[in-house]
mmCIF file of the N, C-alpha and C atoms, coordinates in Angstrom:
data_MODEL
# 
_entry.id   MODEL 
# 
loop_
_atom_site.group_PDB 
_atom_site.id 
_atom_site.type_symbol 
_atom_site.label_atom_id 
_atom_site.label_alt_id 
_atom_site.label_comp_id 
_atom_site.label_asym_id 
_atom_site.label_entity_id 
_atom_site.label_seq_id 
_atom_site.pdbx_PDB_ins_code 
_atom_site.Cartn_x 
_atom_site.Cartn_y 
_atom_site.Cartn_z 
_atom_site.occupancy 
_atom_site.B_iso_or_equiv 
_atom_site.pdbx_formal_charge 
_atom_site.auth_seq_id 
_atom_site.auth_comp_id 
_atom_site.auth_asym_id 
_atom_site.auth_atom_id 
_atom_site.pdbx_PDB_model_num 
ATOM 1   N N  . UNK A 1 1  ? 76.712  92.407  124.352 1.00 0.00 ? 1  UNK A N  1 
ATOM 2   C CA . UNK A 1 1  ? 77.992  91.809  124.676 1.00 0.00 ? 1  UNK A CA 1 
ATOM 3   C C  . UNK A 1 1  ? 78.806  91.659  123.385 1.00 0.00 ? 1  UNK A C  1 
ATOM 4   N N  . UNK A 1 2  ? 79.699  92.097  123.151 1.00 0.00 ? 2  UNK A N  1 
ATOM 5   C CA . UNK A 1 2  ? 80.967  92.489  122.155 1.00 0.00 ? 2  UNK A CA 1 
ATOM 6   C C  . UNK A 1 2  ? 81.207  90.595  121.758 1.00 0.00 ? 2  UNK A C  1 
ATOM 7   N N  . UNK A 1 3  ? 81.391  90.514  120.318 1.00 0.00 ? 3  UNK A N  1 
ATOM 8   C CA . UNK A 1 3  ? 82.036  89.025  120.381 1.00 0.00 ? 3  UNK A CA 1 
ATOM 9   C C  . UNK A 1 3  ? 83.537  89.246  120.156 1.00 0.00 ? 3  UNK A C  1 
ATOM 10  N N  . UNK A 1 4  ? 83.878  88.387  121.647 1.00 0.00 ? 4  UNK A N  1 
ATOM 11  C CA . UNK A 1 4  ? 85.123  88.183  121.979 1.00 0.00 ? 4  UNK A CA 1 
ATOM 12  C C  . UNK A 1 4  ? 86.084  87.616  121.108 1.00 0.00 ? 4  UNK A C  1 
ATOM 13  N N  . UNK A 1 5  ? 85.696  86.540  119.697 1.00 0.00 ? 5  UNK A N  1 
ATOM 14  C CA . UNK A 1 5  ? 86.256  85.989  118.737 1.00 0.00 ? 5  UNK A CA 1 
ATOM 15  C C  . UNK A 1 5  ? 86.868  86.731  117.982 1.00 0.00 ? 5  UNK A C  1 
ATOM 16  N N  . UNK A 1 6  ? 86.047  87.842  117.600 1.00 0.00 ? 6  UNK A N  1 
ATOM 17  C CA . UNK A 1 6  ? 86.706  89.275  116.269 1.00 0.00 ? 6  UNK A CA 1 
ATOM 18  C C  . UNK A 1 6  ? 87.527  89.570  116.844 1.00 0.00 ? 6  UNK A C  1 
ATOM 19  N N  . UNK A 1 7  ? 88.411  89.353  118.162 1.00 0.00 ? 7  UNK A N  1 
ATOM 20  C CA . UNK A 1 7  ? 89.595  90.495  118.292 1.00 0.00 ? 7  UNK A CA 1 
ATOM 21  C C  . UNK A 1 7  ? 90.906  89.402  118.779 1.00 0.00 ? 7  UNK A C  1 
ATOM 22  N N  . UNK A 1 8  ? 90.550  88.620  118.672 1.00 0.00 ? 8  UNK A N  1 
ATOM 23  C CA . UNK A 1 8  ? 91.519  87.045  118.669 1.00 0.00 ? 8  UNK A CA 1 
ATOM 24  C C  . UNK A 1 8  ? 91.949  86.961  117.677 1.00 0.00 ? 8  UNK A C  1 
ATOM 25  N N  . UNK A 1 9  ? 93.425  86.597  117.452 1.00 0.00 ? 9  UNK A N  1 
ATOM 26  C CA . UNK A 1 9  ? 93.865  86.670  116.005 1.00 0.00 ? 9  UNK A CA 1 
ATOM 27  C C  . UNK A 1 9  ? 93.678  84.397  116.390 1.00 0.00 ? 9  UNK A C  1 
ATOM 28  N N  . UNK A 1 10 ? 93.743  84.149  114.654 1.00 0.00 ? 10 UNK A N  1 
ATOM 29  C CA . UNK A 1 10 ? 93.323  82.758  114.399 1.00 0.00 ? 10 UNK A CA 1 
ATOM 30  C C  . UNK A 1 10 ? 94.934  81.843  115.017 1.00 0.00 ? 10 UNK A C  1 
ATOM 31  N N  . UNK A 1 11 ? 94.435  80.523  115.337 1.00 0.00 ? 11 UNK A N  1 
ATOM 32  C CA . UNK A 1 11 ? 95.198  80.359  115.887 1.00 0.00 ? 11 UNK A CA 1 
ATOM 33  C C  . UNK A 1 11 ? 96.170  79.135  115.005 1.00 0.00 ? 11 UNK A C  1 
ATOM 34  N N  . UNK A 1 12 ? 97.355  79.010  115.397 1.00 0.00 ? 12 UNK A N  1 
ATOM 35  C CA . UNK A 1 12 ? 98.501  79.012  114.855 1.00 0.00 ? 12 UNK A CA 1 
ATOM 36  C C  . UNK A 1 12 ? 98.484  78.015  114.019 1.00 0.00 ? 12 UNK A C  1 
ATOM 37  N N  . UNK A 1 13 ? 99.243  77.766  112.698 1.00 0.00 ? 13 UNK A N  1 
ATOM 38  C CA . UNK A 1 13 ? 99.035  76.565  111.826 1.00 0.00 ? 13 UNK A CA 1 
ATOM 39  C C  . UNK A 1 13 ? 100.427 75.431  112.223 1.00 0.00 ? 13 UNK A C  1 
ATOM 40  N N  . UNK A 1 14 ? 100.351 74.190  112.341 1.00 0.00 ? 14 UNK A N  1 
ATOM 41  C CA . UNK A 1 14 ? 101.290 73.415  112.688 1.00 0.00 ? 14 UNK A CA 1 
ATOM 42  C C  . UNK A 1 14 ? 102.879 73.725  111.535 1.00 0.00 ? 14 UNK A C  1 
ATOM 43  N N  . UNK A 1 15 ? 103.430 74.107  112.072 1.00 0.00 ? 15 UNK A N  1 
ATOM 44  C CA . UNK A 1 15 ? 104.792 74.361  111.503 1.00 0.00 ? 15 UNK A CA 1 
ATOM 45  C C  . UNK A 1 15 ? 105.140 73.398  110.404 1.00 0.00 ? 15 UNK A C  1 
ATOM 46  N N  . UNK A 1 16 ? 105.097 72.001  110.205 1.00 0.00 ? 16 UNK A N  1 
ATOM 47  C CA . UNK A 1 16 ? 105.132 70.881  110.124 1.00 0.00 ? 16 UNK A CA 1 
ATOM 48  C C  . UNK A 1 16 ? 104.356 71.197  108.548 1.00 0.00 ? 16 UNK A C  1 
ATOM 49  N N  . UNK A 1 17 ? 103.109 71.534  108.604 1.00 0.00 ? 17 UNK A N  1 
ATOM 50  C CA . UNK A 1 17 ? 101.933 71.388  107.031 1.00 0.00 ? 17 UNK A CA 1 
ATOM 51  C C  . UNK A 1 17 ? 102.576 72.813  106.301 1.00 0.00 ? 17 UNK A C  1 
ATOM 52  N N  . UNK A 1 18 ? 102.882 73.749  106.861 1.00 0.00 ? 18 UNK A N  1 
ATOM 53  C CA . UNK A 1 18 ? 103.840 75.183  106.443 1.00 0.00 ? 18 UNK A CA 1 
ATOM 54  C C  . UNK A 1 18 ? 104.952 74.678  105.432 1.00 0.00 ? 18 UNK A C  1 
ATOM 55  N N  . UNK A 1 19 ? 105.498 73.563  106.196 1.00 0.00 ? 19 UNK A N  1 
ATOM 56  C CA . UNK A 1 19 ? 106.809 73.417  105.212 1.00 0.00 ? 19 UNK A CA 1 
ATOM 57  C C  . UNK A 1 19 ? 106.374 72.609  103.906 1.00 0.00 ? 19 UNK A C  1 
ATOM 58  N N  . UNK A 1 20 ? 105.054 72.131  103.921 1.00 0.00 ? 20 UNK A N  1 
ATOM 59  C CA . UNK A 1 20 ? 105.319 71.220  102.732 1.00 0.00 ? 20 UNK A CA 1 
ATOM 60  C C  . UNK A 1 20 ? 103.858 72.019  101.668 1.00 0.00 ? 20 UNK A C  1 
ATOM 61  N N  . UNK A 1 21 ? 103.279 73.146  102.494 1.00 0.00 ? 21 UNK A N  1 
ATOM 62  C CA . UNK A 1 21 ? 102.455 73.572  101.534 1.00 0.00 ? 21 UNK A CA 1 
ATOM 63  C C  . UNK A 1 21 ? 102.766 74.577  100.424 1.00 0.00 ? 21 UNK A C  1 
ATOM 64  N N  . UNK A 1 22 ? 102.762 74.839  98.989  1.00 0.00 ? 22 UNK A N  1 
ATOM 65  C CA . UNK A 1 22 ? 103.073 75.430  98.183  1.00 0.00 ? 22 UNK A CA 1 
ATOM 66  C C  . UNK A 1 22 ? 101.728 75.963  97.487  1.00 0.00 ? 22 UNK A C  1 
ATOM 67  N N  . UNK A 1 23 ? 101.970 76.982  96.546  1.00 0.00 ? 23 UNK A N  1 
ATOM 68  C CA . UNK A 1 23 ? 101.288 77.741  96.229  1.00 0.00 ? 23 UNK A CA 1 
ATOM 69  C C  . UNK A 1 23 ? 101.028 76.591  94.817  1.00 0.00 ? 23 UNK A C  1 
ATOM 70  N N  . UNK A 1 24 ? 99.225  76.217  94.416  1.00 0.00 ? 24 UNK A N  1 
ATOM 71  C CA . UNK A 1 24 ? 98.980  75.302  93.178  1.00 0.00 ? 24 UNK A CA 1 
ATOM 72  C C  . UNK A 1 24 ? 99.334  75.853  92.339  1.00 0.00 ? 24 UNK A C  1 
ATOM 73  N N  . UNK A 1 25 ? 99.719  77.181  92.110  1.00 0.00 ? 25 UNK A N  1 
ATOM 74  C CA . UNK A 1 25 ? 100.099 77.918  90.661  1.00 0.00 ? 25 UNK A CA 1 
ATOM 75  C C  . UNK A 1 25 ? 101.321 78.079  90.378  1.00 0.00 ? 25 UNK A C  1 
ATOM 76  N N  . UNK A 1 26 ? 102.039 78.320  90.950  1.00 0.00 ? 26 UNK A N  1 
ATOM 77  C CA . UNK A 1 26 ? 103.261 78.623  90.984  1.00 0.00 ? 26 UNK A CA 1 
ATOM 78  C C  . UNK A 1 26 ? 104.341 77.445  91.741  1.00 0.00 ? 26 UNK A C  1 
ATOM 79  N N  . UNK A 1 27 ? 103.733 76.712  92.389  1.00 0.00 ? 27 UNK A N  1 
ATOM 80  C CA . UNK A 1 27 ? 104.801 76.171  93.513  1.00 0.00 ? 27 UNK A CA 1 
ATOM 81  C C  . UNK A 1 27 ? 105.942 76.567  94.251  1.00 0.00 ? 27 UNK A C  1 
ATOM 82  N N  . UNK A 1 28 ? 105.578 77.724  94.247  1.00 0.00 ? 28 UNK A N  1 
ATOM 83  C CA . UNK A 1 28 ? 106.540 78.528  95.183  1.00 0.00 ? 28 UNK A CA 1 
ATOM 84  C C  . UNK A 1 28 ? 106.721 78.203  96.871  1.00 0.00 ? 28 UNK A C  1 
ATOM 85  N N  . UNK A 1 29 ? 107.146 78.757  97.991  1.00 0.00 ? 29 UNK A N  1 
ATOM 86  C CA . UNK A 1 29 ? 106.590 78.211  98.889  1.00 0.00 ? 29 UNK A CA 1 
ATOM 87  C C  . UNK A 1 29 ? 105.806 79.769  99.502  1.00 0.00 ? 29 UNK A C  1 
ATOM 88  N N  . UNK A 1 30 ? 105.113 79.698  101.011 1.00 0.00 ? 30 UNK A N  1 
ATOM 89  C CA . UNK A 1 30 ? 104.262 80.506  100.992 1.00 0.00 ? 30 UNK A CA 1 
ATOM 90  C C  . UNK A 1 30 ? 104.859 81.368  102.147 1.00 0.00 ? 30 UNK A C  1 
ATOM 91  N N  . UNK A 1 31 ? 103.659 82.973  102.400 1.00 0.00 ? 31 UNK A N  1 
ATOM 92  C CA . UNK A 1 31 ? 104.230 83.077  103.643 1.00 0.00 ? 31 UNK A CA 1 
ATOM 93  C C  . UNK A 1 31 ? 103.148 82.788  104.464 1.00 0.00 ? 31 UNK A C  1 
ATOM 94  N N  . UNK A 1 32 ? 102.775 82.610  106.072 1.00 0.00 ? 32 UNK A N  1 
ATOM 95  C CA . UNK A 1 32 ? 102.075 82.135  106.727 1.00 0.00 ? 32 UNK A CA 1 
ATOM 96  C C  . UNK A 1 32 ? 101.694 83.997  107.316 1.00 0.00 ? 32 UNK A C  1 
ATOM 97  N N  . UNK A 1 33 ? 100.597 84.667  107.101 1.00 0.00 ? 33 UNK A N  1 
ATOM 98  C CA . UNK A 1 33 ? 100.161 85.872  107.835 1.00 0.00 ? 33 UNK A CA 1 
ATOM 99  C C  . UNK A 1 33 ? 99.095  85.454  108.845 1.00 0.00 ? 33 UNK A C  1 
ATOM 100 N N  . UNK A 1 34 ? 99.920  85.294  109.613 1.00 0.00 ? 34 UNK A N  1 
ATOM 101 C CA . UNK A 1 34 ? 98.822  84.801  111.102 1.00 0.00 ? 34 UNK A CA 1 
ATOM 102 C C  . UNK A 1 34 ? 97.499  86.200  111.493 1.00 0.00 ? 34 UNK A C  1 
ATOM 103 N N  . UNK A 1 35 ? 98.242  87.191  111.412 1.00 0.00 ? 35 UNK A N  1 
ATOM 104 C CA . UNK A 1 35 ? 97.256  88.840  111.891 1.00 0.00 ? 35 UNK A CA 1 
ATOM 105 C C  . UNK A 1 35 ? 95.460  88.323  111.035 1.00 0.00 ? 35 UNK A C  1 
ATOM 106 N N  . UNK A 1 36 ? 96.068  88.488  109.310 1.00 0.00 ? 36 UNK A N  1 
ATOM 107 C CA . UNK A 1 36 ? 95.471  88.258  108.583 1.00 0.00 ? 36 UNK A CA 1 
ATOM 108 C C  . UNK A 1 36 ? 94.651  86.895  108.154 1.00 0.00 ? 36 UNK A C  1 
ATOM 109 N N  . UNK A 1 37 ? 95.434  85.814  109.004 1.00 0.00 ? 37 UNK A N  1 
ATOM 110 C CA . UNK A 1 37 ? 94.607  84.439  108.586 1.00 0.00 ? 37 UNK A CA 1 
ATOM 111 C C  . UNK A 1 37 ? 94.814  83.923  107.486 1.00 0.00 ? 37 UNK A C  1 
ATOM 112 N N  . UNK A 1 38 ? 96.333  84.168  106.349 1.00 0.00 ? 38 UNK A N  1 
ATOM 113 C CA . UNK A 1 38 ? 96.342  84.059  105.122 1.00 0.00 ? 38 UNK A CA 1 
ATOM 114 C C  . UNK A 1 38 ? 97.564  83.309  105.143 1.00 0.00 ? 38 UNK A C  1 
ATOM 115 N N  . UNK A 1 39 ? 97.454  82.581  104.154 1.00 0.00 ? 39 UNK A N  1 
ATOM 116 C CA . UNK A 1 39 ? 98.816  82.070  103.141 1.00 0.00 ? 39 UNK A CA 1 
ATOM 117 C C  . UNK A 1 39 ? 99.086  82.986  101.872 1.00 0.00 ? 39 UNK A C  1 
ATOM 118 N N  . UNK A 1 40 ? 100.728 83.639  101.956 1.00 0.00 ? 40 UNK A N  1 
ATOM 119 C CA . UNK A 1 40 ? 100.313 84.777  100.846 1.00 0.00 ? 40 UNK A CA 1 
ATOM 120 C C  . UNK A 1 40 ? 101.565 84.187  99.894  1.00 0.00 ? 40 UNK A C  1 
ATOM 121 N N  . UNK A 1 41 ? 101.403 84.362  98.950  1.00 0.00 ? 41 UNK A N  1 
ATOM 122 C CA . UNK A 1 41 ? 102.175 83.866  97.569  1.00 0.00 ? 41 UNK A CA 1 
ATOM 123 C C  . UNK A 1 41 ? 102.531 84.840  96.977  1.00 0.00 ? 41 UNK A C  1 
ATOM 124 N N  . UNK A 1 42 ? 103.795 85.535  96.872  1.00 0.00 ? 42 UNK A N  1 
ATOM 125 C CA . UNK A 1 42 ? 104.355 86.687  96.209  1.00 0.00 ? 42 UNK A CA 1 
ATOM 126 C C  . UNK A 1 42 ? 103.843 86.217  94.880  1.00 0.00 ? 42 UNK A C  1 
ATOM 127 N N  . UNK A 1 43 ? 104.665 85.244  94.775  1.00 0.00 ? 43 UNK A N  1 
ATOM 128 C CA . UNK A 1 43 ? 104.632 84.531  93.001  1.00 0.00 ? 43 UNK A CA 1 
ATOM 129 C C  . UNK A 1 43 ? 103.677 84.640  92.335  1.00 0.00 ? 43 UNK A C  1 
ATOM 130 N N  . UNK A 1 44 ? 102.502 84.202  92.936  1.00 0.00 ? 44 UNK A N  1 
ATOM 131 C CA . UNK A 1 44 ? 101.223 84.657  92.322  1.00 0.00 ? 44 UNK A CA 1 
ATOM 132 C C  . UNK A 1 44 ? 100.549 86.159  92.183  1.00 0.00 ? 44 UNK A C  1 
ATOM 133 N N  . UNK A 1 45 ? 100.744 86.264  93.285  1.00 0.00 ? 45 UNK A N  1 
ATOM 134 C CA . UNK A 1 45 ? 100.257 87.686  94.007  1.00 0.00 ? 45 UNK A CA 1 
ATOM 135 C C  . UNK A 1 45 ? 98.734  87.764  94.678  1.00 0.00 ? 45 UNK A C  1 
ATOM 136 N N  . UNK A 1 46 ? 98.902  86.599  94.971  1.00 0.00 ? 46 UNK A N  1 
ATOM 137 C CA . UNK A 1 46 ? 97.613  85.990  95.615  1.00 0.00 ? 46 UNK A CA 1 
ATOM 138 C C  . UNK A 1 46 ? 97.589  85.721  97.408  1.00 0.00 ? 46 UNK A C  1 
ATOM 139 N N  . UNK A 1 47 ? 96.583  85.539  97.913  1.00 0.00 ? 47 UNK A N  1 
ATOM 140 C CA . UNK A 1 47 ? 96.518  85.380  99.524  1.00 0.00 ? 47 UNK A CA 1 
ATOM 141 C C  . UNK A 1 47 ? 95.656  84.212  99.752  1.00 0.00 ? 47 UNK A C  1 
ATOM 142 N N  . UNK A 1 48 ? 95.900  82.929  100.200 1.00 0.00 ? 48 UNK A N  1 
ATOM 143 C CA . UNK A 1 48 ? 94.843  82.430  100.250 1.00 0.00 ? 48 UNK A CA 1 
ATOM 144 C C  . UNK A 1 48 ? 94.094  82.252  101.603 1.00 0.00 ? 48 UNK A C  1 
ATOM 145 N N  . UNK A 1 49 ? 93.031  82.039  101.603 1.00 0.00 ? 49 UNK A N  1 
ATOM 146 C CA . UNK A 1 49 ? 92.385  81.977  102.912 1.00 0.00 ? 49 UNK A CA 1 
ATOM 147 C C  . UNK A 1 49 ? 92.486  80.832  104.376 1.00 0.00 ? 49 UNK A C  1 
ATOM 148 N N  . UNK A 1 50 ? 92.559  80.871  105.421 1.00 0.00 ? 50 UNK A N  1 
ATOM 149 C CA . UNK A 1 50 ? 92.449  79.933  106.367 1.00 0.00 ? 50 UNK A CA 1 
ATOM 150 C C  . UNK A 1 50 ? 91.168  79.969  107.004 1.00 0.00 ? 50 UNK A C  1 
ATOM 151 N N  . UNK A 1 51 ? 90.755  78.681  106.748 1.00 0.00 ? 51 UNK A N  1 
ATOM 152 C CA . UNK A 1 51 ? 88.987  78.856  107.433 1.00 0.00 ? 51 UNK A CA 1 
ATOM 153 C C  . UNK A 1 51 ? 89.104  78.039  108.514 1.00 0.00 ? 51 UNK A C  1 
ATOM 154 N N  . UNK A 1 52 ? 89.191  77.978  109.583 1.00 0.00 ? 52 UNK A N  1 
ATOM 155 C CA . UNK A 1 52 ? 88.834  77.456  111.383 1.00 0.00 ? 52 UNK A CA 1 
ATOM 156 C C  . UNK A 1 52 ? 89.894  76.312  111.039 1.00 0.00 ? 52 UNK A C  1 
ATOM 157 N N  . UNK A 1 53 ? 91.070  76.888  110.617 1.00 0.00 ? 53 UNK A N  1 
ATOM 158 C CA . UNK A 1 53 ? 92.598  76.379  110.823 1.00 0.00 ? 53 UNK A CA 1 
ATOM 159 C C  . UNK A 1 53 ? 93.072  75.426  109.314 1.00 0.00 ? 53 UNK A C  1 
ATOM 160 N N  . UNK A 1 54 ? 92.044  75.339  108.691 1.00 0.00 ? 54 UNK A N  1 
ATOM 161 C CA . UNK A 1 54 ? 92.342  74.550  107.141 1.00 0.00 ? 54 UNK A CA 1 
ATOM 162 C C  . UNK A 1 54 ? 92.513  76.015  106.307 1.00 0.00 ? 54 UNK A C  1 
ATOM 163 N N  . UNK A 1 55 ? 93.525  75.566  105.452 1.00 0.00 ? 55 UNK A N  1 
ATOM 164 C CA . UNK A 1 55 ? 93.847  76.588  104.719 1.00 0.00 ? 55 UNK A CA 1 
ATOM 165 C C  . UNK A 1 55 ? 93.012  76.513  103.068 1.00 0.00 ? 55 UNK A C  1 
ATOM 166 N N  . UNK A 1 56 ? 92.306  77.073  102.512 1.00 0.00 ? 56 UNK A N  1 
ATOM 167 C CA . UNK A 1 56 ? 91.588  76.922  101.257 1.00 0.00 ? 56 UNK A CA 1 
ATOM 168 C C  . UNK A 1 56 ? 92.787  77.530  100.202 1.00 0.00 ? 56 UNK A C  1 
ATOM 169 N N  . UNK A 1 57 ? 93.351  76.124  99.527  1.00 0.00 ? 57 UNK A N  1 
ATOM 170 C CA . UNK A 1 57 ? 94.417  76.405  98.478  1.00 0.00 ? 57 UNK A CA 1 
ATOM 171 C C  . UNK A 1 57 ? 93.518  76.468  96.929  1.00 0.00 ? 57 UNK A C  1 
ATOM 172 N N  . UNK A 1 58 ? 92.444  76.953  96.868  1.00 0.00 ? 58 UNK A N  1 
ATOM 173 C CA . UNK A 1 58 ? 92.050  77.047  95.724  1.00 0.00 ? 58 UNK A CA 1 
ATOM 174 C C  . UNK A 1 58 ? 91.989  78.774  94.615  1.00 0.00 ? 58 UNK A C  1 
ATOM 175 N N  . UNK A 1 59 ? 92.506  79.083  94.104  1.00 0.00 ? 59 UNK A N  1 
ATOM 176 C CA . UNK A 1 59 ? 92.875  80.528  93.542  1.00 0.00 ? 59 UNK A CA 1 
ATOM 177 C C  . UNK A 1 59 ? 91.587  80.976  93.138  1.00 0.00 ? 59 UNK A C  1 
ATOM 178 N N  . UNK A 1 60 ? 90.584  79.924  93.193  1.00 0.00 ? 60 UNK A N  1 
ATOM 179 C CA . UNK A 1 60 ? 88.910  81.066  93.174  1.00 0.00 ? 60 UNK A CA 1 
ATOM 180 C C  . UNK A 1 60 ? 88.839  81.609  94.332  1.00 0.00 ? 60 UNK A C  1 
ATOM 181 N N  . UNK A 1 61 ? 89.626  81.016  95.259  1.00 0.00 ? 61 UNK A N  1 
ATOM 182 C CA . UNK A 1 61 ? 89.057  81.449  96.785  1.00 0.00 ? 61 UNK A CA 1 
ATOM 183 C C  . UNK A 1 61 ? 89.885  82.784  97.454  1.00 0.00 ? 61 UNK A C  1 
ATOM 184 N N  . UNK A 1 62 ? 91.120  82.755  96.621  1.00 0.00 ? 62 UNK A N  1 
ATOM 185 C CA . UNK A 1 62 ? 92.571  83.554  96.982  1.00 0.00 ? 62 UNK A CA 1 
ATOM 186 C C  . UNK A 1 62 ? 91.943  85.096  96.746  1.00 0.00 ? 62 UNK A C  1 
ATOM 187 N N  . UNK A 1 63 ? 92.479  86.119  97.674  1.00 0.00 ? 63 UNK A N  1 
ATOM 188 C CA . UNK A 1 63 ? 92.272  87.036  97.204  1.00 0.00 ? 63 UNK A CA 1 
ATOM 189 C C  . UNK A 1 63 ? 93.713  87.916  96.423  1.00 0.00 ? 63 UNK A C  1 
ATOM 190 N N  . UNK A 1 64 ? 93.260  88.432  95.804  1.00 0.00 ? 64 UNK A N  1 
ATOM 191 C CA . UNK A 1 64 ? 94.168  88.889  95.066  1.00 0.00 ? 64 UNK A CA 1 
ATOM 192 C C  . UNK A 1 64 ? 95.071  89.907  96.217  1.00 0.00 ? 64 UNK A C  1 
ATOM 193 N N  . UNK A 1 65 ? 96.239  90.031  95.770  1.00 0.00 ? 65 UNK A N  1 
ATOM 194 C CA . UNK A 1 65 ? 97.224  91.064  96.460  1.00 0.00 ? 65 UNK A CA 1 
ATOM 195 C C  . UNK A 1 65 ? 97.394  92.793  95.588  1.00 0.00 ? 65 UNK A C  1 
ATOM 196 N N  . UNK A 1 66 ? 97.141  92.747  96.704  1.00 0.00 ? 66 UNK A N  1 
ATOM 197 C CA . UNK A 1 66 ? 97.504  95.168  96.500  1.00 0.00 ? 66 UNK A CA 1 
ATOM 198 C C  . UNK A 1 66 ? 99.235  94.765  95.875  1.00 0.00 ? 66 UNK A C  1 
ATOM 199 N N  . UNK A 1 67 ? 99.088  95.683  94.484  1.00 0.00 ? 67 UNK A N  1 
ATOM 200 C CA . UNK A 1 67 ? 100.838 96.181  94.115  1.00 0.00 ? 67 UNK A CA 1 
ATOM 201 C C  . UNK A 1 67 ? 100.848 97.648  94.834  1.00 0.00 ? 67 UNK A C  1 
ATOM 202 N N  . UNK A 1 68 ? 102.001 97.497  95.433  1.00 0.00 ? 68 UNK A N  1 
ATOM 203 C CA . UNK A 1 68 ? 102.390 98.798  95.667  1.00 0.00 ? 68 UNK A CA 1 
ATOM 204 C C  . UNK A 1 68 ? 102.585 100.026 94.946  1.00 0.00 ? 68 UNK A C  1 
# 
C-alpha cells in the first residue's frame, strides 16, 4: 500500500506567523514555498525547512539555494 502522505503537499502555514517571520541573517522577509515545504530567503540564498508545520529558522538546518 503506497503512503498516501508523500503525495500531499504540507499543509498551510497561518498567514498571521508569515508576516512577522524574517530571515535570522539577513532580516529580510521570506517567501513561503508550500510545493516544497520551505521558507526561502533570496537575501541569503538559503531555504529553510518546515517540519509537521514549525518552520526550523536555524541556517545549519537551511539548505542552501541553486544560482542560476
Amino acid at each position: 500500500m503506497p503512503d498516501e502522505d508523500a503525495a500531499a503537499p504540507p499543509p498551510p502555514i497561518d498567514p498571521r506567523l508569515l508576516e512577522v517571520l524574517v530571515c535570522p541573517l539577513t532580516k529580510t522577509t521570506l517567501i513561503y514555498d508550500r510545493a516544497a515545504g520551505e521558507l526561502i530567503s533570496r537575501a541569503a540564498g538559503l531555504a529553510y525547512p518546515i517540519r509537521d508545520g514549525i518552520p526550523i529558522m536555524l541556517a545549519d538546518e537551511a539548505r542552501r539555494l541553486e544560482t542560476p
